[in-house]
N, C-alpha and C positions, 0 to 999 in steps of 0.2 A: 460521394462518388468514389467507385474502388481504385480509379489512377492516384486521386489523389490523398486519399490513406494509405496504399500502398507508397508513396512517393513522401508521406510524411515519417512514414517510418524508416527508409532509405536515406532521410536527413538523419534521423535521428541515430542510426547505425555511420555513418561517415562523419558525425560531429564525434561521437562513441571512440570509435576508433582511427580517428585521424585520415581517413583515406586522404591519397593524394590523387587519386582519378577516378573512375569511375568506368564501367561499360553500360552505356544507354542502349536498349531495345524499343524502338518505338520512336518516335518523332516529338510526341510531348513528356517523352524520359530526357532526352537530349535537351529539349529548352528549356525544361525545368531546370538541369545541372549547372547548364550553364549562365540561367537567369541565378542561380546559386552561385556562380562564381564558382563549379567546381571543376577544373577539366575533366572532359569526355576523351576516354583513352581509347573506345573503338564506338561506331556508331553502327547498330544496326536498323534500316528503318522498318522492311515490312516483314519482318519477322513478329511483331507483336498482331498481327490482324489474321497471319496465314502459317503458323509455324510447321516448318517442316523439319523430318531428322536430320538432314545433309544440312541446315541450318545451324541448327544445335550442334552438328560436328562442328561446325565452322567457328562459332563461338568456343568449344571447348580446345579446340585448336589454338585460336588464340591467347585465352587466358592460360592454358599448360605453358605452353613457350614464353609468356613474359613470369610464369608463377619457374618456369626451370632455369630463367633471364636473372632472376633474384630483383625484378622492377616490383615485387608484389612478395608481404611477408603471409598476407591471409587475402585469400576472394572470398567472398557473402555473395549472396543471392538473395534477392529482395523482389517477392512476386505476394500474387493472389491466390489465397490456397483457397482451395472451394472443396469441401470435407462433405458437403450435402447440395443440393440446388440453390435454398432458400438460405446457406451460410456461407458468406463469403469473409474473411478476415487474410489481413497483411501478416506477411511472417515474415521472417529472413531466415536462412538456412547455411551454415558454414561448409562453404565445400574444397578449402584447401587452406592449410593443412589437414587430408583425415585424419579425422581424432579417434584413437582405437577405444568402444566402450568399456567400460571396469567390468563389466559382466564377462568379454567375449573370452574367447579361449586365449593363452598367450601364445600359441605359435599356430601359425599358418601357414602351408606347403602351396607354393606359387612354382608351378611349374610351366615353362623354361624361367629360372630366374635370372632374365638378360633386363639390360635395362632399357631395349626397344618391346618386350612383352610387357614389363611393368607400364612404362610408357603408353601404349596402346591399352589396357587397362585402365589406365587414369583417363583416357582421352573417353572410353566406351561408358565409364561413370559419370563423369562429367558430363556428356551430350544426354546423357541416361536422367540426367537433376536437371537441365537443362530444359532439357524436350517435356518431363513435367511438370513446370514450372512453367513452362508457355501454353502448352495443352491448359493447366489451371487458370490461369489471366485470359485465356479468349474463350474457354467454359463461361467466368463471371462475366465478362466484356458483352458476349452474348443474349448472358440470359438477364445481365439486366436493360439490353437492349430491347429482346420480346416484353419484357416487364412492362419499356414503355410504350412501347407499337400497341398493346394489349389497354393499357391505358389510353391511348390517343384512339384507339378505335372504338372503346367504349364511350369516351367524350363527345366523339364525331356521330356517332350513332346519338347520343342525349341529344345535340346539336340539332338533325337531321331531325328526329321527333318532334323538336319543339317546331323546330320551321313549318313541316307539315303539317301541324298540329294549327298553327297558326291562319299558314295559304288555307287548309278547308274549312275553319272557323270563315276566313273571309269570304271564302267562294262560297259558303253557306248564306252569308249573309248577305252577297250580293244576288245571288237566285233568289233568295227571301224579301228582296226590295224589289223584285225585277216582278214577281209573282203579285206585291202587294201592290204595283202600281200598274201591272197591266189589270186585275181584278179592281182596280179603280175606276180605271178607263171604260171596263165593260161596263161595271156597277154606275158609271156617270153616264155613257151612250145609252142603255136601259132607260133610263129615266128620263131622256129626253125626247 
């Protein structure tokens, strides 16, 4: 099940690096953490079935403010990546501190450099990894939902065959006895 590979590798990142809280998406993110004994620093419940972006602001809103708070030295992300339909795998993704890559260029021109545009910036990035990171988890949530609706309705169809298959085997065989004993009845009135 991809909750719960995703949710094992989210242990295995908060064993890793010590977390001291966590943010849950979801309602069996939340009982998991906490059946973990881990606190849950904000809970979101129906963002994991229906993600919206005014959502994922809301979430990047709160993690900026406790990551500018100093309650938080690094936030992860820990979702369902789905790179194809039929491939689903758990990742995690570090989304603060940005880590600048060794490739990128070393200066970069941020214009107005105030630190309510930086700010807004980190909030539009944030909700940006956020929103796909939910879009990914209810893409797989989804399709292996169809997966089994697709499975249970070819089951039900085998089911439904065999039954019918069965009722006109019978009903065959009672018009078969009903035929062989009223042709008896003739075959015995005849002859008397």
């Amino acid at each position: 099940d991809y909750n719960h590979r995703v949710l094992a590798l989210a242990d295995e990142v908060v064993a890793e690096k010590g977390a001291a809280k966590v943010y849950a998406i979801g309602q069996e993110a939340r009982e998991h953490f906490l059946r973990m004994h881990i606190p849950v620093s904000n809970f979101y419940a129906h963002m994991a079935s229906e993600p919206h972006a005014f959502d994922a602001i809301s979430v990047a809103n709160d993690m900026l403010e406790h990551y500018k708070q100093c309650q938080y030295g690094e936030i992860y992300l820990a979702y369902t990546r789905t790179p194809t339909y039929t491939r689903m795998e758990p990742c995690v993704k570090k989304l603060l501190p940005i880590e600048r890559k060794s490739d990128a260029k070393p200066h970069a021109l941020f214009e107005p450099h105030t630190s309510e545009s930086v700010t807004n910036f980190l909030t539009q990035y944030l909700m940006a990894q956020i929103y796909s990171a939910l879009a990914d988890s209810v893409l797989a949530m989804n399709y292996k939902r169809m997966l089994s609706m697709q499975e249970s309705t070819k089951n039900g169809e085998k089911i439904i065959a065999g039954v019918s298959q069965e009722y006109n085997h019978r009903r065959q065989e009672s018009i078969t006895n009903e035929l062989v004993t009223a042709s008896s009845s003739t075959h015995l009135r005849d002859q008397l």
